[in-house]
GUTI-907425 format. One record per residue (C-alpha): residue number from 1; y, x, z. Coordinates in steps of 0.2 Angstrom, whole numbers. Example, Ala and Ser with C-alpha at 12.3 -4.5 7.8 and 13.67 -1.06 7.14 Angstrom:
2
<pt i="1" Y="-22" X="62" Z="39"/>
<pt i="2" Y="-5" X="68" Z="36"/>
// end
This chain:
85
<pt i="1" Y="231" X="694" Z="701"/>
<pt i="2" Y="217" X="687" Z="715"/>
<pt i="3" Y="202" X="700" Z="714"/>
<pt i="4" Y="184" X="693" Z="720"/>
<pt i="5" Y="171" X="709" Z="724"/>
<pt i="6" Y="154" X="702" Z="726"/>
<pt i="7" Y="144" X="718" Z="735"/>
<pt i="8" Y="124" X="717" Z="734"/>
<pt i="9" Y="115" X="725" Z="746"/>
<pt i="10" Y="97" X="734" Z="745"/>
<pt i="11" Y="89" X="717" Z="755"/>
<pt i="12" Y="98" X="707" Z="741"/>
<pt i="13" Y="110" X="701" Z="754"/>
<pt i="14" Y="130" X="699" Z="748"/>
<pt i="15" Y="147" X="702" Z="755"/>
<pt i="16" Y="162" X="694" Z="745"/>
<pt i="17" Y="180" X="700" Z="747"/>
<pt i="18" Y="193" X="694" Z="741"/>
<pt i="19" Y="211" X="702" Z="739"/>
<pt i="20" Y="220" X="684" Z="745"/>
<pt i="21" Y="210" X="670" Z="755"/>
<pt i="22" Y="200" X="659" Z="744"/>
<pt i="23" Y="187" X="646" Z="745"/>
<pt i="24" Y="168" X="653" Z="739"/>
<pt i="25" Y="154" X="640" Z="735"/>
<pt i="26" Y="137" X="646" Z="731"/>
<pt i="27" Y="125" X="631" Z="721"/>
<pt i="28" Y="106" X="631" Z="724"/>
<pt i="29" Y="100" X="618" Z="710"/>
<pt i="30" Y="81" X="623" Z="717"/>
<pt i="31" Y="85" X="613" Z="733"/>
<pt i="32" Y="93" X="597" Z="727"/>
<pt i="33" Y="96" X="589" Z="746"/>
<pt i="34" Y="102" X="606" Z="752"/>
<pt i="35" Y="110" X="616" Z="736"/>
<pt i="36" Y="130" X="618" Z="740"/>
<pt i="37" Y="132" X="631" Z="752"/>
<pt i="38" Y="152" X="638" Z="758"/>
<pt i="39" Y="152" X="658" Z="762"/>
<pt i="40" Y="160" X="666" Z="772"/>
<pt i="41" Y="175" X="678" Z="763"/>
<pt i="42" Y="182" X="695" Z="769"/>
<pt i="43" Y="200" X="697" Z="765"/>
<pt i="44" Y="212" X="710" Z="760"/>
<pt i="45" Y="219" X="721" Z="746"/>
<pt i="46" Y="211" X="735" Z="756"/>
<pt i="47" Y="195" X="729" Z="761"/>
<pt i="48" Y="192" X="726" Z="740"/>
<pt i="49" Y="199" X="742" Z="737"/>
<pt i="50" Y="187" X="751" Z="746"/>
<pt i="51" Y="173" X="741" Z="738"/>
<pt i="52" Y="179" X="746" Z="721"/>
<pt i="53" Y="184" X="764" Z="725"/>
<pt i="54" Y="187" X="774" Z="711"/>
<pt i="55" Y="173" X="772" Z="701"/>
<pt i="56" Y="173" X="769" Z="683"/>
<pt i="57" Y="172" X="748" Z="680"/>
<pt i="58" Y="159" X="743" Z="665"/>
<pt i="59" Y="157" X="727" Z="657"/>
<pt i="60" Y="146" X="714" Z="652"/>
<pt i="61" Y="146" X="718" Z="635"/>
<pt i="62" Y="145" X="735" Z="636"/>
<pt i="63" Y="139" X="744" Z="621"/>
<pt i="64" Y="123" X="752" Z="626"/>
<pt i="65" Y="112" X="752" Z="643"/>
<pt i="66" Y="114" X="769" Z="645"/>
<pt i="67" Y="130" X="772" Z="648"/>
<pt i="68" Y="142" X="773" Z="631"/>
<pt i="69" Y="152" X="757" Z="637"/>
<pt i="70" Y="163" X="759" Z="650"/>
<pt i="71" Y="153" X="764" Z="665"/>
<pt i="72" Y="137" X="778" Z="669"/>
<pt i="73" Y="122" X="769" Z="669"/>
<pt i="74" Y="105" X="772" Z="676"/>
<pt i="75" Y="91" X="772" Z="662"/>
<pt i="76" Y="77" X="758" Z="665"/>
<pt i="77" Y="65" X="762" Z="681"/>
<pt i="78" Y="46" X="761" Z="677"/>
<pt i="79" Y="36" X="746" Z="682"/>
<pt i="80" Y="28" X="748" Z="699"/>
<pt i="81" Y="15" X="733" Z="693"/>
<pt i="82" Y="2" X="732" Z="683"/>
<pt i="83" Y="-6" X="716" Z="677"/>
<pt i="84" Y="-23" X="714" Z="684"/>
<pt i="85" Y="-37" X="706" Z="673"/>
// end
């Protein structure tokens, strides 16, 4: 099985590996002249594996936020904002 690691960075900036080549397409529908764009892929079985480590994988529809799924979780951070009358 091909697995596909998207790493976000603090900057929101994003590495993908892959473990065999493939072809990565990210769509921007809010610039309809300009919203297909082709990335750029690292590839290798150990360039994903040392993305993925040995930390515990969660899932989408884990069963709680805090961590009773399949992975730890954060609790929510406190807002930094406050709305302004």
């Amino acid at each position: 099985m091909n697995r596909v690691v998207i790493n976000m960075d603090a900057q929101g900036g994003f590495t993908v590996y892959s473990d065999e080549p493939i072809e990565f397409f990210a769509v921007c529908d809010f610039t309809p002249n300009d919203r297909v764009y082709q990335g750029k892929v690292e590839v290798g079985v150990e360039k994903v594996q040392a993305q993925l480590r040995s930390d515990p994988i969660g899932h989408f529809h884990d069963d709680h936020f805090l961590g009773t799924g399949h992975g730890p979780r954060k609790p929510p951070s406190r807002r930094k904002l406050k709305v302004v009358e």
